[in-house]
C-alpha positions in Angstrom: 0.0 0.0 0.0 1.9 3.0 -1.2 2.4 6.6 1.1 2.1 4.6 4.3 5.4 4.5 5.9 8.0 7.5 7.2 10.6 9.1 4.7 14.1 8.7 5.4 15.3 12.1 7.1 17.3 13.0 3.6 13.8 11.6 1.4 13.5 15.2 -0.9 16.4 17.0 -0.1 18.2 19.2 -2.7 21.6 18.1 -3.4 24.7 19.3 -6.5 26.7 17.1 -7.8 29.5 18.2 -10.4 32.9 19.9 -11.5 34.1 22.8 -10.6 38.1 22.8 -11.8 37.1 25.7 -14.1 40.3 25.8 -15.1 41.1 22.3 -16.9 37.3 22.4 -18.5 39.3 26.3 -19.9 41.9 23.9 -21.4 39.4 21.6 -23.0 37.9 24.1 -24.7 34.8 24.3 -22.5 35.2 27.8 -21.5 36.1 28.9 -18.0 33.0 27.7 -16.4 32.0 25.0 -13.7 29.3 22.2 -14.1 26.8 21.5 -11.7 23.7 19.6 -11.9 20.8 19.7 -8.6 18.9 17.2 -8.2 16.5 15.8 -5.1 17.3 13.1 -3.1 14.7 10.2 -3.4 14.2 6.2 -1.9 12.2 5.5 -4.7 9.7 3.2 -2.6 6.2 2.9 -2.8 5.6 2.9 0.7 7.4 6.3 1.2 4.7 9.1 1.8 7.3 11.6 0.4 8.9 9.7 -2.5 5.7 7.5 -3.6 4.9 10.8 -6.5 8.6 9.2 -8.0 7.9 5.8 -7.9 4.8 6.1 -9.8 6.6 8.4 -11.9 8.9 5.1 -12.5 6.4 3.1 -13.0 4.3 5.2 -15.8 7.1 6.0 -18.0 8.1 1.9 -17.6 4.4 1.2 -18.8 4.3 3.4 -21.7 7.9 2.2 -23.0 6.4 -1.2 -22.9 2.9 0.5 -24.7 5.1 1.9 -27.3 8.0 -0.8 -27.9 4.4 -3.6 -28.6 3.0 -0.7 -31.1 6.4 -0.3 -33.0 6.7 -3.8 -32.8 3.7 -4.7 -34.1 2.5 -1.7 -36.6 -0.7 -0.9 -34.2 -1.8 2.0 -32.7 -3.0 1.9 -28.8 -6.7 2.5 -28.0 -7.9 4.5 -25.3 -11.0 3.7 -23.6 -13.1 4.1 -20.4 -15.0 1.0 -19.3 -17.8 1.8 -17.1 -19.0 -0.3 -13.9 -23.0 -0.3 -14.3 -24.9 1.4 -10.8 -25.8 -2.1 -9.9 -22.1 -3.3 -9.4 -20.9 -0.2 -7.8 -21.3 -2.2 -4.3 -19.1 -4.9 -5.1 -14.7 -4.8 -4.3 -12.6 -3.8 -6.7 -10.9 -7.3 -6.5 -13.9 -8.5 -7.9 -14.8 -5.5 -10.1 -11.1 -6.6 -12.0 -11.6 -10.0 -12.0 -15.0 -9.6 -14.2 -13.5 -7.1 -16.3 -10.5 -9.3 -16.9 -12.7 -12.3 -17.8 -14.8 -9.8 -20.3 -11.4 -8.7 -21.5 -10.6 -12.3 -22.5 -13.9 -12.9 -24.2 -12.6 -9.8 -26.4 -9.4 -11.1 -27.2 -7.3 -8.4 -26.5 -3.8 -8.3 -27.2 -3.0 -6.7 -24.4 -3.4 -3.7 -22.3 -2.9 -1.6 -19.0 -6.2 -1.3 -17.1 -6.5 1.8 -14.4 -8.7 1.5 -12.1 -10.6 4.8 -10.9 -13.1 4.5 -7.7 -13.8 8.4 -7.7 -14.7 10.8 -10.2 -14.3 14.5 -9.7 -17.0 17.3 -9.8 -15.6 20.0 -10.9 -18.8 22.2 -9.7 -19.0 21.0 -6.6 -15.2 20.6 -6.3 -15.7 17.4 -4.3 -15.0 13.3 -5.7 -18.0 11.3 -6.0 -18.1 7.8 -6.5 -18.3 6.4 -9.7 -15.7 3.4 -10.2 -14.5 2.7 -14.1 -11.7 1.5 -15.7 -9.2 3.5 -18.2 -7.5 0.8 -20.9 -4.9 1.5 -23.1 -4.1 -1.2 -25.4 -4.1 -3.0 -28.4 -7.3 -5.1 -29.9 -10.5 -4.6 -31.6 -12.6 -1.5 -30.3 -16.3 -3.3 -31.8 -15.2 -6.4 -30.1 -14.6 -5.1 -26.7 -18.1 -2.6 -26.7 -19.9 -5.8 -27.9 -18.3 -8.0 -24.9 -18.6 -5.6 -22.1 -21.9 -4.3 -23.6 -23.6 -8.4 -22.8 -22.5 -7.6 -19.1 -24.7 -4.4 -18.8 -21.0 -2.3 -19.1 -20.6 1.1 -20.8 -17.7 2.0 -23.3 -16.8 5.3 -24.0 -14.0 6.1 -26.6 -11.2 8.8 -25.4 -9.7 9.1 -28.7 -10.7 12.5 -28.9 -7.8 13.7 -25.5 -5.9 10.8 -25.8 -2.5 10.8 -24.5 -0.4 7.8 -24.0 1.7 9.0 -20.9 -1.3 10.6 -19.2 -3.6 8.1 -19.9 -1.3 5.7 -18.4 0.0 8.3 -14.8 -3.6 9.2 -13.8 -4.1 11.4 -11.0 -6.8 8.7 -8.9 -6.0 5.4 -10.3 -4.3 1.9 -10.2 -3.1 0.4 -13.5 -3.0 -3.2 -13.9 -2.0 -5.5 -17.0 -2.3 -8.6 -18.2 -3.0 -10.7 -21.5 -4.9 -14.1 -22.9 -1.3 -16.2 -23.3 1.3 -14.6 -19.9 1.3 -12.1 -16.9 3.7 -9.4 -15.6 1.8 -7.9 -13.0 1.9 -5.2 -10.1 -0.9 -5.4 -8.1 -1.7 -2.6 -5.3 -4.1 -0.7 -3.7 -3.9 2.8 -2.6 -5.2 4.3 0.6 -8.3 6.2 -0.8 -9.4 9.1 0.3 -13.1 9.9 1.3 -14.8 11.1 -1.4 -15.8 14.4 0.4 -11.9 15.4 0.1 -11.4 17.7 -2.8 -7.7 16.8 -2.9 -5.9 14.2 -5.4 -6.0 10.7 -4.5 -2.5 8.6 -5.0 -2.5 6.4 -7.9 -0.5 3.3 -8.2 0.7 1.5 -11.2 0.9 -1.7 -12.6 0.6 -3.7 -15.6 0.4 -6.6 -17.3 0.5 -7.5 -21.4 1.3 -10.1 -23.8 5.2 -11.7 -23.4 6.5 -13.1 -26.4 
């Protein structure tokens, strides 16, 4: 469960590494200037309520390397779409919630995909969450097929072609991504501490995924 434990008394400090023999970089050529380069000190652990932001940082730019490296690989392009829990499941876990929507995943025959997980959905009127649990996929397989699978199961799909973004659709700002495929698994599975959904502030994501291994 990530942001749970204490940081490390030097988790987020600012440190400099570099070079500052101005004179030989003056012999090199470089001028007669020093090199420095900040940077913030970091763990790196999911756990950390300090460093968690950088872990999932970590763990969305892994994801869409993997995203991209399939769709080079294979000559497709990644969907993005929202699949929607219908009012009459909204009651159940979110263990279960991922289970059914990895079995309707299946019956689609995707090629693979990450799968965020988002309990809460923000009014932006109000300025307060509300619950409304869904799941964002990005991945690769036919669009009709999955409407047409989920759609049996009383699930809506909406298409988010139209704002797609690879990296944001993958780092989202109250969600858990999980992955996963017909044939093999790589898979990080977590669960964040939620906040209520009368708190107007941003809820930790985790990451995870799972997709096809060849």
């Amino acid at each position: 469960m990530p942001a749970v434990t204490e940081p490390h008394d030097w988790c987020g400090l600012w440190m400099q590494l570099g070079r500052i023999n101005a004179h030989e970089h003056k012999k090199l050529g470089k001028g007669n200037r020093i090199y420095l380069k900040q940077f913030q000190r970091s763990c790196y652990r999911a756990t950390c309520k300090r460093c968690y932001l950088k872990w999932i940082a970590r763990q969305a730019n892994s994801a869409t390397r993997r995203i991209e490296k399939y769709a080079t690989m294979t000559s497709k392009k990644p969907i993005h779409l929202i699949l929607v829990v219908p009012p009459s499941q909204h009651h159940l876990p979110v263990k279960l919630l991922r289970q059914r929507m990895s079995h309707i995943l299946k019956i689609a025959e995707l090629d693979g995909a990450a799968v965020a997980f988002h309990p809460f959905r923000f009014n932006h009127d109000t300025r307060q969450w509300y619950s409304w649990p869904h799941f964002h996929l990005v991945g690769f397989g036919s669009e009709q097929k999955i409407r047409k699978s989920f759609g049996r199961y009383g699930w809506f799909v909406k298409n988010e072609i139209e704002r797609f973004s690879l990296s944001k659709a993958i780092i989202c700002p109250t969600g858990i991504v999980t992955c996963s495929s017909r044939n093999s698994f790589d898979s990080i599975i977590m669960n964040p501490p939620f906040l209520s959904i009368n708190q107007s502030t941003s809820v930790p994501p985790v990451i995870s995924m799972f997709f096809k291994i060849k």
